[in-house]
C-alpha positions as CSV (number, residue, x, y, z in Angstrom):
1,X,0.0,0.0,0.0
2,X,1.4,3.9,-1.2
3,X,0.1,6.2,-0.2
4,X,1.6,10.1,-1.0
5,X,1.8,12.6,2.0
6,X,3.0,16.0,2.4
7,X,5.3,17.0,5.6
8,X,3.1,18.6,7.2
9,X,0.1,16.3,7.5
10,X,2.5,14.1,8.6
11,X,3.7,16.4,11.7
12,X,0.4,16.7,12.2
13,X,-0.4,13.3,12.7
14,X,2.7,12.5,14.7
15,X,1.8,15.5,17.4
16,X,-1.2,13.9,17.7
17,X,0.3,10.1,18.5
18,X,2.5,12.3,21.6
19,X,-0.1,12.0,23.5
20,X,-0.1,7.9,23.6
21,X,3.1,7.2,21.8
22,X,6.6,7.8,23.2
23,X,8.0,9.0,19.5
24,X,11.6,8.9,19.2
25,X,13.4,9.9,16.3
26,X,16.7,11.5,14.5
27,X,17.2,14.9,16.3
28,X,20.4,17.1,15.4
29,X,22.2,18.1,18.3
30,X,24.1,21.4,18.5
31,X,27.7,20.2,18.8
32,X,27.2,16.1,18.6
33,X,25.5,15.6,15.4
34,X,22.3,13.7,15.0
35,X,21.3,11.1,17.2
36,X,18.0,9.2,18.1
37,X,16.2,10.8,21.0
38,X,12.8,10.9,22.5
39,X,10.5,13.5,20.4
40,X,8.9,15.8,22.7
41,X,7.9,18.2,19.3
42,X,7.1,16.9,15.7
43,X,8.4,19.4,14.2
44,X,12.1,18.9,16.2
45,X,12.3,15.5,14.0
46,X,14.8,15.5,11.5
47,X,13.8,13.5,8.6
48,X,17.0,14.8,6.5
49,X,19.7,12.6,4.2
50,X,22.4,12.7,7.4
51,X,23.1,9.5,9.4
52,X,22.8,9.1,13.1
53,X,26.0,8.1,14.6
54,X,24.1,5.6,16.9
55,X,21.8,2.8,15.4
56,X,18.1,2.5,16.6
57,X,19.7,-1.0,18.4
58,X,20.2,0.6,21.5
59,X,16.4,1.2,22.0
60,X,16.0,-2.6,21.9
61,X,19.2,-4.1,23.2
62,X,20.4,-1.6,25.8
63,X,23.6,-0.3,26.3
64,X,23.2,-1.3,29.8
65,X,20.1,-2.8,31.8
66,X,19.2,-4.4,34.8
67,X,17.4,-7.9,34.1
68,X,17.1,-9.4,37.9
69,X,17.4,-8.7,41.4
70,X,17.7,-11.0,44.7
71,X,16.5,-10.4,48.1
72,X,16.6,-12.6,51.2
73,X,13.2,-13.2,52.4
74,X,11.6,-15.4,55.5
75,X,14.9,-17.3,55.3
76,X,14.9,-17.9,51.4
77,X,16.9,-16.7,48.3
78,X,14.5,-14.7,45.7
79,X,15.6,-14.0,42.3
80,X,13.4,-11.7,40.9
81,X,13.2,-10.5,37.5
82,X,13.0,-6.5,36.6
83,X,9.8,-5.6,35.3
84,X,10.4,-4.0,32.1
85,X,8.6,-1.0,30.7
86,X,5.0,-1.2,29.1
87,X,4.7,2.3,27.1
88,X,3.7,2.2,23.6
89,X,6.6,3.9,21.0
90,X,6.6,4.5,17.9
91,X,10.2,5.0,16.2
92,X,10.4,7.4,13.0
93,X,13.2,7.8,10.7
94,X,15.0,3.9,11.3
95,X,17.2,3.6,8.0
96,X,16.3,0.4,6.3
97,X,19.8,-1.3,7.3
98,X,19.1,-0.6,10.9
99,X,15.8,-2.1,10.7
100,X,17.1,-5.4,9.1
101,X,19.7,-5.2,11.6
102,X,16.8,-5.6,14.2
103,X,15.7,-8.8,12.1
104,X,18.9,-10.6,12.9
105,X,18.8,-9.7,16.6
106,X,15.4,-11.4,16.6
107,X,17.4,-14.2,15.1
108,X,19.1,-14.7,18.5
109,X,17.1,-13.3,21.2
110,X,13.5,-14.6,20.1
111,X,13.8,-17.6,18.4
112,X,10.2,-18.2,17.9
113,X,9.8,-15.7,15.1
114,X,10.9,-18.3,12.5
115,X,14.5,-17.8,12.6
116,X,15.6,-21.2,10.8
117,X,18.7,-21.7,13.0
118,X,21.1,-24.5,12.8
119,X,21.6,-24.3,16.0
120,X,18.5,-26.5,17.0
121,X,19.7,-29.9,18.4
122,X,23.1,-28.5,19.6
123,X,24.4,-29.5,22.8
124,X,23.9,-26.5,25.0
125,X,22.3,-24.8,22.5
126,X,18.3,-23.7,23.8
127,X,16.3,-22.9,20.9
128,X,13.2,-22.1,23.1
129,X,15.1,-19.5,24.9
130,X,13.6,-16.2,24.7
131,X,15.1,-12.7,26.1
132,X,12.0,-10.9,27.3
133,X,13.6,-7.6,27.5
134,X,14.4,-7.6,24.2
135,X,10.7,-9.0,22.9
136,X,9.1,-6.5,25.1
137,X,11.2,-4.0,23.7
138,X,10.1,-5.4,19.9
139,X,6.7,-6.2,20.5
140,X,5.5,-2.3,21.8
141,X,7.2,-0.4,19.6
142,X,6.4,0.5,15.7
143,X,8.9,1.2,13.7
144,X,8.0,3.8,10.8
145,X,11.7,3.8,8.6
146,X,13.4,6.5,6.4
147,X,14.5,5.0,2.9
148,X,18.1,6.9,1.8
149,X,18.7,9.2,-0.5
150,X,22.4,10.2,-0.5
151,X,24.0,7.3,1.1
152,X,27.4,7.4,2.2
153,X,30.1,6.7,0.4
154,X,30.7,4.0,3.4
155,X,27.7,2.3,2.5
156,X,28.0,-0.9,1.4
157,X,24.0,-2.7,1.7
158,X,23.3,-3.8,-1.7
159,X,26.3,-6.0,-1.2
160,X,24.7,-7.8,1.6
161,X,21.0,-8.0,-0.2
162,X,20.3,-5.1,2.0
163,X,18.7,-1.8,-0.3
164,X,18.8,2.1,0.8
165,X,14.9,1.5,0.0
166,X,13.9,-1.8,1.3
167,X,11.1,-2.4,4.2
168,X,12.3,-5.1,6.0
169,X,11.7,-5.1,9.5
170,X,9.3,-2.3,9.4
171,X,5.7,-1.1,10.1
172,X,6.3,1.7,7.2
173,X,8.5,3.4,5.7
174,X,8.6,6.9,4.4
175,X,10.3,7.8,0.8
176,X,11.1,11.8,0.5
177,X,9.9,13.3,-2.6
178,X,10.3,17.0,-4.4
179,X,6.6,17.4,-3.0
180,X,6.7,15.1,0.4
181,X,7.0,11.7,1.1
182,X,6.0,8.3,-0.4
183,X,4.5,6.6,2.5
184,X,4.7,2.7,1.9
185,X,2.3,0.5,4.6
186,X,4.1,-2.5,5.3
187,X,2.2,-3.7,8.3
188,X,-1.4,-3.9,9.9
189,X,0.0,-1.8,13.0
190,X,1.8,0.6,10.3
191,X,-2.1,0.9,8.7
192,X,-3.6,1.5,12.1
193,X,-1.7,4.8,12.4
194,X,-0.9,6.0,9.2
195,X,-3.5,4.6,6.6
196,X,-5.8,7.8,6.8
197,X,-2.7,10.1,5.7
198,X,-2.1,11.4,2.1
199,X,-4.0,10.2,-1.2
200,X,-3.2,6.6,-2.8
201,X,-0.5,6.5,-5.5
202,X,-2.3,6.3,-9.3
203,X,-1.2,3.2,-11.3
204,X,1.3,5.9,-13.6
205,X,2.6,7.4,-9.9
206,X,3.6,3.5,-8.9
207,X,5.4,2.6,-11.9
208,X,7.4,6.1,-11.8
209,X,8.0,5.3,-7.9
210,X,9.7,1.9,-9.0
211,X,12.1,3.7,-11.1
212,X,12.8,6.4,-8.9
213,X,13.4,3.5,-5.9
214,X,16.1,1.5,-8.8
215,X,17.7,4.7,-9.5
216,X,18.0,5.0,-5.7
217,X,19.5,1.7,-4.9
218,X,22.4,2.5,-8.1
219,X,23.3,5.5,-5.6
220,X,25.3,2.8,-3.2
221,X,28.8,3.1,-5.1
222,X,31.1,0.5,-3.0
223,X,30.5,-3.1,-3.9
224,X,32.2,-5.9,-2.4
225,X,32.7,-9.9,-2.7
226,X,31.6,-11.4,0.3
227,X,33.7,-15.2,0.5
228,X,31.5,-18.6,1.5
229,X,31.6,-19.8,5.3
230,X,33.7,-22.9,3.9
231,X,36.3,-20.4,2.0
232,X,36.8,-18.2,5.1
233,X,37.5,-21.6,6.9
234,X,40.9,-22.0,4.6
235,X,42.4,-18.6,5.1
236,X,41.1,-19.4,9.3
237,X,45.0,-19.0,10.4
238,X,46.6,-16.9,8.2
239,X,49.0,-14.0,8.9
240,X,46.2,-11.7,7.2
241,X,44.0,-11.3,9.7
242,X,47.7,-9.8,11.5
243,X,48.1,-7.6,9.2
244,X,44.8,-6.3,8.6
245,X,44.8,-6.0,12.7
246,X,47.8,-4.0,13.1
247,X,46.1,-0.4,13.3
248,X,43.5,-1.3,15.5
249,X,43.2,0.4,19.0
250,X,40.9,-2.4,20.6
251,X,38.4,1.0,21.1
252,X,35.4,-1.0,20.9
253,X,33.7,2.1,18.6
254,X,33.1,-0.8,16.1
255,X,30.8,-2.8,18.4
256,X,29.0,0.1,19.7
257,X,28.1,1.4,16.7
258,X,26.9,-1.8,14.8
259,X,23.1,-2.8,14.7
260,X,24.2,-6.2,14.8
261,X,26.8,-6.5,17.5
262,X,24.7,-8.1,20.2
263,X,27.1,-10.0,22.6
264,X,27.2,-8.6,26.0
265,X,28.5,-8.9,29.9
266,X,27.2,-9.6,32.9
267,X,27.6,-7.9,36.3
268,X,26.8,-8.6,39.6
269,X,25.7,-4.9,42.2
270,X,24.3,-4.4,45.0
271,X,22.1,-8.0,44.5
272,X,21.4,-6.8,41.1
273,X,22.2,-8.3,38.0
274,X,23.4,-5.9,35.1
275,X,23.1,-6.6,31.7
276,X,26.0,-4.3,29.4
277,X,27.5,-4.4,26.1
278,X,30.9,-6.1,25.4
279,X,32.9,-7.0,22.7
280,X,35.1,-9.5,20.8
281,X,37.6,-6.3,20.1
282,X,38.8,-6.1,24.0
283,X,41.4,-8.3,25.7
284,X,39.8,-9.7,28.5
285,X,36.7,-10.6,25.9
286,X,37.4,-14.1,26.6
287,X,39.6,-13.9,29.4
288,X,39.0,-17.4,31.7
289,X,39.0,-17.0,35.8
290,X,42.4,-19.0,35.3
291,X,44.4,-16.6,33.5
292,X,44.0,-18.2,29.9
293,X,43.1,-16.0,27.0
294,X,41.8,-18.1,23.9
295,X,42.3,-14.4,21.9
296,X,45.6,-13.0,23.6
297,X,46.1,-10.9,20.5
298,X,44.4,-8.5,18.6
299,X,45.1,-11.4,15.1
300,X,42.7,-13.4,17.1
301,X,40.4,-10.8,18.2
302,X,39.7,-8.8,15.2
303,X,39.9,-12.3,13.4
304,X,36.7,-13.4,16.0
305,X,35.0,-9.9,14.5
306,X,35.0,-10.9,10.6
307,X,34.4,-14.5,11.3
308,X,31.5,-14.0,13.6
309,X,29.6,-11.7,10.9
310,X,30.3,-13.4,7.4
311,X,31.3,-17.2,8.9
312,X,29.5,-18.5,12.1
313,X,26.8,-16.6,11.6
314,X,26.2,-17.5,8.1
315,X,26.3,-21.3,9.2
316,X,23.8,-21.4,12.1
317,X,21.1,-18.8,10.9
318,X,21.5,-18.4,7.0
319,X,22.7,-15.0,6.5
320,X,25.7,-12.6,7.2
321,X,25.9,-10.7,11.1
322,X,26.0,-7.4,9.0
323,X,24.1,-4.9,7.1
324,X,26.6,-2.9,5.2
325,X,25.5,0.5,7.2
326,X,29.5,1.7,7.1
327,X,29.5,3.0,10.7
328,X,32.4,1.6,12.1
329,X,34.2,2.2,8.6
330,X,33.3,6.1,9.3
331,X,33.8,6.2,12.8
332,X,37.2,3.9,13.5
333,X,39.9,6.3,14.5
334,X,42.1,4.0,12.5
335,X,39.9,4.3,9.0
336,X,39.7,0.2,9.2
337,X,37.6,-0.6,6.5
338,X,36.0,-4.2,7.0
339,X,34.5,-3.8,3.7
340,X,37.5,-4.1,2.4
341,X,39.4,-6.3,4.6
342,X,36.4,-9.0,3.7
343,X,36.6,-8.1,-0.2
344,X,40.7,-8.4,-0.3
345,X,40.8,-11.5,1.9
346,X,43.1,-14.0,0.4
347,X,40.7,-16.8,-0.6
């Protein structure tokens, strides 16, 4: 369903969903940049060709959350888990990479929403295992997205069957226009709020709309060859993946900024458990209670990094642990391009 809107019907409709919704979307801050925050105004939203420098991942998987707490009671142990929050949000602006992104968290921490894993019948591997903070997080939240139209020169999606127009993941997506947007309804929930807006597209409006979105998707310049699982496996110990590693700082920027990253730590305070992000790019990553390090160097750990997202990922749910957003090729103090790294690898 397309449907074409003007700006400010749709500014008009979100003030309106403020008063039920939390609405969070891209917001340029003086100074910073432009980042996803809580909308307090419509007309604050930034619905421009920029980036944020954080994905919308961190509105999902939490940078850092408390999951249970314990408390001694009529001579008993309780472990109790954190209720988590129950408002209703709507997110606006999600770039379609960062909302596939979300589709391969789900992947891992809600296994129920058809995921095809490998995984199933693994020793230790529990494939009924569900992370309610995360699904609650999912499940009251609609997601409207942004499609690109000047994508960085980082960008790399179309190599990954990702597209700067795409609506995977979403409730709806908006498409900007010379006179508005090009609302597309994905999803029953996207209809509920945003099938009254804006006129339906005539059959000659549709057909120029599908060239327009081809045109769009020729805009993302770099293209890269992404190797097999089972190639990746031959080139597994060479001195590349030293080489490659030299400049890197072990920062962790890479991690933070991806929409895919997703492992994490846990940390025992005050009879609380903490739940906060972590890395495969620091050293004590894998350190062991006995001193042993499986990764004592960063070969091995930036190694773990490019095998986790186009190798063991690839094997046990069917597609690659990244979206091709360039973030930590534009952020990396360094300039470490993994695009690259992956296209040049000597298989």
């Amino acid at each position: 369903m397309h449907r074409t809107i003007d700006k400010k019907d749709l500014v008009g409709r979100l003030e309106g969903l403020l008063k039920d919704f939390e609405v969070i979307g891209p917001a340029e801050l003086p100074s910073k940049g432009i980042f996803y925050e809580p909308i307090t105004n419509a007309g604050d939203l930034y619905l421009g060709s920029g980036f944020t420098t954080e994905p919308v991942k961190r509105f999902f998987l939490n940078p850092s959350e408390w999951l249970f707490e314990a408390r001694f009671e009529s001579g008993n142990n309780l472990l109790e888990e954190i209720p988590p929050p129950k408002g209703k949000r709507i997110i606006i602006g999600a770039r379609p990479c960062e909302a596939r992104g979300l589709t391969l968290l789900d992947k891992v921490f809600d296994p129920s929403t058809g995921s095809g894993s490998n995984l199933s019948g693994v020793e230790g591997f529990d494939s009924e295992y569900k992370d309610n903070p995360y699904i609650n997080n999912r499940k009251r939240t609609i997601i409207v997205g942004l499609s690109c139209i000047k994508p960085d020169r980082t960008c790399f999606c179309t190599s990954l069957e990702g597209s700067p127009v795409e609506s995977r993941g979403m409730d709806a997506i908006l498409h900007e226009t010379e006179k508005g947007f090009v609302l597309e309804i994905v999803t029953d929930k996207g209809k509920d709020i945003f099938g009254s807006l804006g006129q339906d597209l005539s059959e000659d409006e549709i057909k120029s709309w599908q060239i327009d979105k081809e045109k769009r998707e020729n805009l993302v310049k770099a293209k890269i060859k992404i190797a097999k699982p089972e190639i990746l496996d031959k080139i597994f110990e060479s001195d590349y993946w030293e080489k490659v590693s030299l400049s890197c700082l072990s920062c962790g920027i890479c991690t933070y900024l991806c929409p895919t990253c997703h492992c994490f730590d846990l940390v025992d305070e005050k009879r609380r458990k903490l739940r906060c992000y972590d890395g495969c790019a620091f050293s004590d990553f894998t350190l062991e209670a006995s001193g042993v390090n499986p990764r004592p160097s960063k070969k091995e750990r930036y190694r773990q990094r490019a095998f986790h997202k186009f190798n063991y990922f690839k094997k046990n749910f069917g597609e690659n642990l990244c979206v091709g957003c360039g973030r930590c090729i534009r952020y990396c103090p360094v300039k470490i391009d993994i695009s690259s790294i992956v296209d040049k690898a000597p298989v």
